[in-house]
Backbone as a ProteinNet text record, in pm:
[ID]
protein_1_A
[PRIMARY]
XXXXXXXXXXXXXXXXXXXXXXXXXXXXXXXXXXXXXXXXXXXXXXXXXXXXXXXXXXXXXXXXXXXXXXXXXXXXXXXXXXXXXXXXXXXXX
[TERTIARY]
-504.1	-546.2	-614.3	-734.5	-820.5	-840.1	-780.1	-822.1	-908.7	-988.2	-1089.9	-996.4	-1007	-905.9	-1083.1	-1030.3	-1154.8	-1082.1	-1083.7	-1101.2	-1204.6	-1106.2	-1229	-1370.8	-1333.2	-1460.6	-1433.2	-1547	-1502.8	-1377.7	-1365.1	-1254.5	-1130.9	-1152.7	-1004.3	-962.8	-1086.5	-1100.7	-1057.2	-1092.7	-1065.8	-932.2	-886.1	-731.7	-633.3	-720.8	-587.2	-593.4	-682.6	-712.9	-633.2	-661.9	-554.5	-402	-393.2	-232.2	-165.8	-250.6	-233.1	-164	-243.4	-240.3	-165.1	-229	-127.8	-69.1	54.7	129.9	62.7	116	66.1	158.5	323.6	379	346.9	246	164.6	219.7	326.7	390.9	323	297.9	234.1	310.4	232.8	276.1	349.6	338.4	385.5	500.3	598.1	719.4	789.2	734.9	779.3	631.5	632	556.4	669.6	648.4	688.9	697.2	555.9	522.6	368.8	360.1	229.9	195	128.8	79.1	-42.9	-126.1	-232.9	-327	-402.6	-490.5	-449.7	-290.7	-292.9	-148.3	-121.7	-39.2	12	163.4	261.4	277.9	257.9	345.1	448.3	558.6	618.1	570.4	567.4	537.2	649.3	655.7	774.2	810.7	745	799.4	833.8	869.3	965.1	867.5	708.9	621.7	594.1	505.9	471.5	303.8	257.8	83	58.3	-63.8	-136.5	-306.1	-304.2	-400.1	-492.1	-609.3	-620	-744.4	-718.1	-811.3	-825.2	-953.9	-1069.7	-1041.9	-931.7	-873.4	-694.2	-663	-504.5	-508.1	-561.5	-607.7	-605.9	-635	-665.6	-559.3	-501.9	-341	-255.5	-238.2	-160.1	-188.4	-306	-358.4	-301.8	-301.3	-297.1	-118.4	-77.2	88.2	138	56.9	98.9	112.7	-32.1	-69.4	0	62.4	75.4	252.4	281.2	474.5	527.5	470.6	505.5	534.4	395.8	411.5	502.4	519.1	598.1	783.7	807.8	867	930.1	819.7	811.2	781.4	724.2	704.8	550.4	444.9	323.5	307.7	224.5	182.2	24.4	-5.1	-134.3	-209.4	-324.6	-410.1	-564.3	-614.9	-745.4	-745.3	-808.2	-868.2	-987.9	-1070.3	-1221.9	-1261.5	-1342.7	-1355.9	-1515	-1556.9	-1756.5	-1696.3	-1790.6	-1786.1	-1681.1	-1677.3	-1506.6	-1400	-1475.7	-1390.2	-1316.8	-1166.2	-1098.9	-1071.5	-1084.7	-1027.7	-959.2	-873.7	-720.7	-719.9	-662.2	-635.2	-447.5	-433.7	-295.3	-252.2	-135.7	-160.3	-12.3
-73.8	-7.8	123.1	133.7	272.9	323.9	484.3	599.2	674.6	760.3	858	967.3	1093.8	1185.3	1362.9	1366.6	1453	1602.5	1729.7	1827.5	1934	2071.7	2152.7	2172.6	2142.4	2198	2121.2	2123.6	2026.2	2119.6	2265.3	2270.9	2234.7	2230.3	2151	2045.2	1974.2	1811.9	1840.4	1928.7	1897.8	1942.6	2056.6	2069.1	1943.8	1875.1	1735.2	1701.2	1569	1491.1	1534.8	1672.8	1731.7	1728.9	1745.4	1764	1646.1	1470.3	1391.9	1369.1	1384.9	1342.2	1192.7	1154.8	1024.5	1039.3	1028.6	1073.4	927.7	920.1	811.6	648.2	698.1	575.8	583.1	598.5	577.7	606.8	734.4	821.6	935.7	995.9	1085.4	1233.9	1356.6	1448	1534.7	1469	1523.4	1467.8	1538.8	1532.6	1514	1592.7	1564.1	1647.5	1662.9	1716.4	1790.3	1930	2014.3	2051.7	2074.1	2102.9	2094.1	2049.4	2015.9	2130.6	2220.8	2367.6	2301.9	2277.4	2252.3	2172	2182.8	2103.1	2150.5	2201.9	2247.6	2162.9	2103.3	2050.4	2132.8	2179.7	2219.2	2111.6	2081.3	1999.2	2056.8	1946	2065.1	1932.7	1988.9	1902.6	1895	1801.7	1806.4	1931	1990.6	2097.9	2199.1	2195.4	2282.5	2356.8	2361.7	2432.8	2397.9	2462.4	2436.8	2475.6	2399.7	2448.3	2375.7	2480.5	2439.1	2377.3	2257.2	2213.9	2197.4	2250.1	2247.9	2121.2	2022.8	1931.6	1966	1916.4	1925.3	1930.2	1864.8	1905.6	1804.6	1865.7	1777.3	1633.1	1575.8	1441.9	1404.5	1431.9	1484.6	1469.8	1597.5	1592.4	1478.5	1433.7	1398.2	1248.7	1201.5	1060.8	1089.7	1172.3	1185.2	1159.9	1249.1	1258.6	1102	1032.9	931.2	798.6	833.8	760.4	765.5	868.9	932.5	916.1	868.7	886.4	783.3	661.6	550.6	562.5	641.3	651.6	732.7	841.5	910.7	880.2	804.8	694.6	573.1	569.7	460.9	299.1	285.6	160.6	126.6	234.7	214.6	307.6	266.8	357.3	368.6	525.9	499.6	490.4	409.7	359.7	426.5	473.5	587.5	682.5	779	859.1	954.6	925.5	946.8	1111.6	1167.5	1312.9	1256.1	1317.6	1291.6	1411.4	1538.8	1641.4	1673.3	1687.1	1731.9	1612.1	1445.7	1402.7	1294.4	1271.1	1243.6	1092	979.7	872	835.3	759.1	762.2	585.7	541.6	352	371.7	289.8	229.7	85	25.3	-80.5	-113.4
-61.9	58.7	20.9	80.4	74.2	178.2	145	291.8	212.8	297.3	240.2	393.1	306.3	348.2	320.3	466.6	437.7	425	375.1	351.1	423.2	434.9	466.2	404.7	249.8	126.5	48.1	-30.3	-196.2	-279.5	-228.9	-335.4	-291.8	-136.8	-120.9	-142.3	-155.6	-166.2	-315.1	-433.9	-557.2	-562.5	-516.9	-499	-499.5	-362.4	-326.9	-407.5	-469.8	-595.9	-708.7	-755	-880.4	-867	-724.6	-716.7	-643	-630.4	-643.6	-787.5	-878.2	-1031.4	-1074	-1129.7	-1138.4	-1284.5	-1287.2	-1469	-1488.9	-1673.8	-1736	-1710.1	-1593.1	-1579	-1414.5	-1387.3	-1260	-1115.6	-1114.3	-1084.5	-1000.1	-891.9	-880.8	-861.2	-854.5	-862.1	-791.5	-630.6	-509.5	-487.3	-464.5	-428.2	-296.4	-236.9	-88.5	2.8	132.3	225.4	305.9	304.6	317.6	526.3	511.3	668.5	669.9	826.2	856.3	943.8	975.3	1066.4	1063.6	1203.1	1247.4	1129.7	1096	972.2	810.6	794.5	726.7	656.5	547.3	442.2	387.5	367.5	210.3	181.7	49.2	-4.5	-130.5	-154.3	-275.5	-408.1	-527	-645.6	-707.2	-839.3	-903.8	-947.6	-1003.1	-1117.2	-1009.7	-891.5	-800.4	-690.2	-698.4	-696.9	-536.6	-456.6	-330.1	-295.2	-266.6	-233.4	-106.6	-86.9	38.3	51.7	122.4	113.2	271.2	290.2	437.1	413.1	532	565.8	704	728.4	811.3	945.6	977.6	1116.7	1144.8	1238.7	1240.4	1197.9	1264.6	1241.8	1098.6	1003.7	865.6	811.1	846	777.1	814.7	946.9	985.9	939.7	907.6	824.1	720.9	633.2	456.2	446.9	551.4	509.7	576.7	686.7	658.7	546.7	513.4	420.2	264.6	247.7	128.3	123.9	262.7	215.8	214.2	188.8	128.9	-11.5	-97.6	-227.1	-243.7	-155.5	-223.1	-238.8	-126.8	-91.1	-230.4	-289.9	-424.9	-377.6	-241.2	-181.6	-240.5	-276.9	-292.5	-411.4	-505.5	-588	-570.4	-643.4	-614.4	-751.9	-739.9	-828.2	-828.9	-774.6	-795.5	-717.6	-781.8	-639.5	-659	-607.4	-611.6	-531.7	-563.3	-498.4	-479.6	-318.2	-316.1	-228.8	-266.2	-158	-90.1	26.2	102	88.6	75.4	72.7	-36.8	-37.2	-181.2	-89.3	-156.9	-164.9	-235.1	-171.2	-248.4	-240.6	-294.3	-340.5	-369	-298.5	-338.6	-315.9	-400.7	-375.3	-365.4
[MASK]
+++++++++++++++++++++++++++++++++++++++++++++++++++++++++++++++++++++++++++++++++++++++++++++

């Protein structure tokens, strides 16, 4: 399954993508989702850490954190994820 997850800017778009990361046992980096504030994502990562990622409008967020808590879940892993401009596509399967 492929979502394309749009972002305010390409650096947010490169933000997500990085802090997607997929480790080498195909694992990703996000830990949980923290809170959603208007078009705006915390998430926390493994290593204890917490960042913010703003996409393009509620709608946005509220797609990605759905999309995204299966894997984080361990029901879906994800398998690419592509950056074009604001927006990051993500593959899971």
């Amino acid at each position: 399954m492929k979502k394309d997850i749009t972002c305010t800017d390409s650096y947010e778009a490169q933000k997500l993508a990085s802090l997607i990361y997929i480790k080498d046992d195909n694992e990703i980096f996000i830990n949980g989702i923290l809170e959603i504030i208007e078009n705006e994502i915390i998430i926390s990562l493994k290593d204890k850490s917490a960042h913010s990622i703003l996409f393009k409008d509620r709608f946005q967020a509220e797609s990605f954190a759905d999309f995204i808590q299966s894997v984080i879940d361990g029901t879906n892993k994800i398998t690419e994820t592509k950056v074009h401009e604001d927006i990051v596509e993500i593959t899971k399967k």
